[in-house]
N, C-alpha and C positions, 0 to 999 in steps of 0.2 A: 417574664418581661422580655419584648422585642430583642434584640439585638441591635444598638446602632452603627449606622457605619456612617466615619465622620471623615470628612476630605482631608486631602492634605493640608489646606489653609488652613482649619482648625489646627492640628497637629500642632504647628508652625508658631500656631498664636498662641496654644497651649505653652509650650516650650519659653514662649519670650513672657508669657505670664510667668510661668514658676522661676524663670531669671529674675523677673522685676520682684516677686517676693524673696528670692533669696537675695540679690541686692539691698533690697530695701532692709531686712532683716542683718545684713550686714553692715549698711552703713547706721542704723538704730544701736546694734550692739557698740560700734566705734564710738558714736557720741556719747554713752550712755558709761563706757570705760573714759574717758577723758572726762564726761564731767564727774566721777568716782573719784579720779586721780585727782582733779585740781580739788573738789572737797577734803580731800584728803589733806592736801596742804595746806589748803586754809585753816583747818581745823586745828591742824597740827603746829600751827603757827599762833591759832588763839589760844588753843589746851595748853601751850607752854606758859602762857601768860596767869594761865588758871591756875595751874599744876600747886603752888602753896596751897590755895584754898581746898582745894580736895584731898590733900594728906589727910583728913581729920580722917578720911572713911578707909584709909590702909586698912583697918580691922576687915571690913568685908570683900575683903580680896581672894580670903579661901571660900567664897558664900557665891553660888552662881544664882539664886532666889533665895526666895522667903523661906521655900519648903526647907531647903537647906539647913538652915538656921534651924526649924523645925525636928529635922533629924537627930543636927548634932546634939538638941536638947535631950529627944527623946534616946539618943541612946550614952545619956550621963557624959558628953564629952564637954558640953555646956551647962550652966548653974541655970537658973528661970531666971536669976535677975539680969544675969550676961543674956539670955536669948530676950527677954524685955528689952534691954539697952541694945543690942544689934538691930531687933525689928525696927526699933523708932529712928535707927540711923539709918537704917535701910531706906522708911519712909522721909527721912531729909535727903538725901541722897537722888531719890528720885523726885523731890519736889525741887533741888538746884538743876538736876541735868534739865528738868520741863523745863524751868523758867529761861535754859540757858537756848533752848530752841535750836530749831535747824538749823544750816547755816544757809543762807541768800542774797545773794550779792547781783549786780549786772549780765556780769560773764554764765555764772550759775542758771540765772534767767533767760538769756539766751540760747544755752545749749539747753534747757528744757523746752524750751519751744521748738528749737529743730526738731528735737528726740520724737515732741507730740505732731511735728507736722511732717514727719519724714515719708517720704513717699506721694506725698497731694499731688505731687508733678502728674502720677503717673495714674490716679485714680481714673481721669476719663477710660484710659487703654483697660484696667481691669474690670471697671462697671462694666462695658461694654461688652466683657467677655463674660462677665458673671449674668448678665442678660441674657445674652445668647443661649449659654448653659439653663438657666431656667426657663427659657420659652424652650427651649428642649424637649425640657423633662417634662412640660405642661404638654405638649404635643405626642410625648412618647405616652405619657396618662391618659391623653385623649384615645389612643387607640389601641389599646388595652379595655379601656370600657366600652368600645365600639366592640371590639371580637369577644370583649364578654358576653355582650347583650345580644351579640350573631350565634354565638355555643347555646346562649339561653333558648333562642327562639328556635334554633335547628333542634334542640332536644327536644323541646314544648312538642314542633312536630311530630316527632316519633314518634311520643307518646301517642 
């Protein structure tokens, strides 16, 4: 493959591209820890409200899954009717947390739409580079099958 040699403007534009993704990748990472934090507190202000209703399931607290329960059957530290009665709490357990759903609120909604539109400012400036870069590499392919088909016909000659 050729060699290119690319100006200093590219350079330059290269450079303020990979700033714009690293920006961008940083102000993504900022909104997406704040809206962590504020679920957090949301949550943590409904779960208080929950917290009675979920002591039934204190039993599966030493249990990270099913296989678990599974284990401790299979290696006699559970009876079959206790790993019965764990499994079916298990499956209540995750049929309250589904119903209790994600949390979603205005502010939640918001910073998700930033999170997904972060950067659109700058998409003209990077299409524009990401073009460039591919009529590039269309043009460095063009001439590579030209001095292919130049090696082909200078050999044919010899022959």
């Amino acid at each position: 493959m050729p060699e290119i040699k690319y100006s200093q403007e590219f350079w330059d534009q290269q450079r303020e591209v990979n700033a714009i993704h690293k920006d961008v990748a940083t102000a993504y990472g900022i909104i997406r820890d704040g809206l962590t934090r504020y679920k957090k507190k949301m949550l943590h202000a409904r779960s208080k409200q929950q917290t009675e209703d979920l002591s039934i399931f204190a039993e599966l607290d030493g249990y990270k899954n099913k296989s678990d329960i599974q284990d401790a059957y299979g290696w006699d530290m559970i009876s079959y009717n206790q790993m019965e009665r764990l499994n079916d709490l298990w499956e209540v357990r995750e049929q309250v947390i589904a119903n209790q759903g994600r949390f979603s609120d205005r502010v939640t909604e918001m910073l998700e739409h930033a999170m997904a539109n972060c950067g659109d400012i700058f998409s003209d400036v990077l299409d524009e580079f990401d073009e460039f870069v591919r009529h590039d590499k269309e043009r460095v392919t063009q001439i590579e099958r030209a001095n292919s088909t130049n090696n082909d016909n200078r050999y044919k000659a010899e022959l």
